[in-house]
N, C-alpha and C positions, 0 to 999 in steps of 0.2 A: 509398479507392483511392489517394489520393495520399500518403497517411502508409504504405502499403506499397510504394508506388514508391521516398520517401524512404528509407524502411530498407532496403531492400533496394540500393540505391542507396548509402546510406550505409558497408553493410556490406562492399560491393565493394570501395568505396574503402577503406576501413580496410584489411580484408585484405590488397588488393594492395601499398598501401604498406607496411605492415609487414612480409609476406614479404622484400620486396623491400631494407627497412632491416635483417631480419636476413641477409639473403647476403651484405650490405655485410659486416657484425657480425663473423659467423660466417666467413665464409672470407678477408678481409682482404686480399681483394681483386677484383677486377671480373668475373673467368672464372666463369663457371658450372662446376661440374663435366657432363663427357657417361658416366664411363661407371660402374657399379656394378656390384660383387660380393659376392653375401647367400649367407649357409647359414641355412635355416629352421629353425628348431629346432619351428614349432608343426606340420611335417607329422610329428612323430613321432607325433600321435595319430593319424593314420592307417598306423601302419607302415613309414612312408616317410622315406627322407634325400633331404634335396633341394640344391640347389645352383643359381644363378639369378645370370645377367649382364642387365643392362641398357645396353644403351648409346641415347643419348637421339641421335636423328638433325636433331631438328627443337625448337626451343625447347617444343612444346608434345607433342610425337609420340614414343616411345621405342619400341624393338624389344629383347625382349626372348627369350634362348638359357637351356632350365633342363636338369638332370640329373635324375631321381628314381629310385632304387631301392626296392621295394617290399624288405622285410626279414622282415617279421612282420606279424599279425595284428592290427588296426584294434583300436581300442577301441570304436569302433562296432558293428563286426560281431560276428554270430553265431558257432558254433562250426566250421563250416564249416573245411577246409585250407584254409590260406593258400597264395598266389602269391609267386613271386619271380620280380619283373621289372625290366627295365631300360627306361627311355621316357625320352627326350629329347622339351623340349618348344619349342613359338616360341611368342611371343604379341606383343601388341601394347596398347600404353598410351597414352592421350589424359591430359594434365597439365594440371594447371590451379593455378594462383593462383603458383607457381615452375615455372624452367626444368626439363623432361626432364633426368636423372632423380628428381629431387627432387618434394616437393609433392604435390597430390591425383590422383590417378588412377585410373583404372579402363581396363580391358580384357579384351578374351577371350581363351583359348589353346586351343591343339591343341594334340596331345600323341600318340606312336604307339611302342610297345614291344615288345620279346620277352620272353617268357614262359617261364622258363627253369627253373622247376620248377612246375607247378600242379597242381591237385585232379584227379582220376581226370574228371572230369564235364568237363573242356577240352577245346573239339572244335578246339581250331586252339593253336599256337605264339605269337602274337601278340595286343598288344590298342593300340584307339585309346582315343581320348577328345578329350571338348571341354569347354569352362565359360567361367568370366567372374568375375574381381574386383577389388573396390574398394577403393582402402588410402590409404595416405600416407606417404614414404619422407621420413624426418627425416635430413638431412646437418647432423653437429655438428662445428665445429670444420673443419677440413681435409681429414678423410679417414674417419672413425666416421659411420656411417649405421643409422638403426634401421627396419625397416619396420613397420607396424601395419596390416591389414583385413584381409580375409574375401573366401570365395567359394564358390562349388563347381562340379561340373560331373558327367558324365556318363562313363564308365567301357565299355565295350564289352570281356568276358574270353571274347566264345564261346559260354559256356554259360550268362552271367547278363549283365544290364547294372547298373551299380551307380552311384548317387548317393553322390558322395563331397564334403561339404562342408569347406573351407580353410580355415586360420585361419593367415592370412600374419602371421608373427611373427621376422621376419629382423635378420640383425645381420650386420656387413661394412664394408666399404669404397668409396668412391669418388674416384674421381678426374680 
């Protein structure tokens, strides 16, 4: 028990100060950056173009504004018509080991759209949705940010509910 107190203990500390000596490194100066601007390129396996602000409110808390356009047909799904919709989304990001928005995070999002061409079988105009994920947003240099992690969530079209898993793979800016 106490040789996994240490390490675990140990690992903190290493962590923290190393994040902490590359913000030094890496930005060349003492501000954290609070706010980011990503286009995902990994929602094209779902159909989807997306586009995602963050702006980090609280060193460790970020609030987060995305766009998605649903375009075409999932590489997931069946044969099924595709939707074309538009949903704007919020969420929210708990950070950890670097300031908001940089470093490890995870959170959930909502997400609610119109539906502006769908399958014969649409019984409404509109769809929501919810989920949750976990990533890591690399700030290099000044202003190049790379995101990396995963998620999914849950889809509401009317006529079907759909499991749609995320693969956050962003690239952008912050500042």
């Amino acid at each position: 028990m106490r040789r996994l107190f240490f390490t675990l203990t140990t690992i903190a500390a290493l962590s923290s100060s190393v994040a902490f000596a590359d913000a030094d490194i890496l930005f060349n100066d003492r501000e954290p950056r609070r706010n980011m601007l990503l286009i995902n390129p990994g929602d094209l396996f779902h159909g989807v173009l997306s586009l995602e602000y963050e702006r980090g409110v609280a060193p460790w808390f970020g609030v987060t504004f995305g766009l998605a356009v649903t375009t075409f047909r999932s590489v997931f799904e069946d044969d099924r018509p595709y939707d074309i919709a538009i949903a704007p989304e919020l969420g929210f990001r708990f950070h950890f080991i670097r300031h908001a928005p940089g470093g490890l995070w995870i959170g959930p999002y909502i997400n609610a759209g119109a539906i502006l061409d769908g399958n014969d079988d649409t019984s409404r105009d509109f769809t929501w949705g919810m989920g949750a994920a976990l990533g890591y947003n690399f700030v290099i240099g000044k202003h190049f940010t790379f995101q990396l992690g995963a998620g999914g969530g849950f889809n509401d079209y009317g006529d079907r509910i759909r499991w749609d898993p995320r693969l956050k793979l962003g690239i952008g800016a912050s500042w």
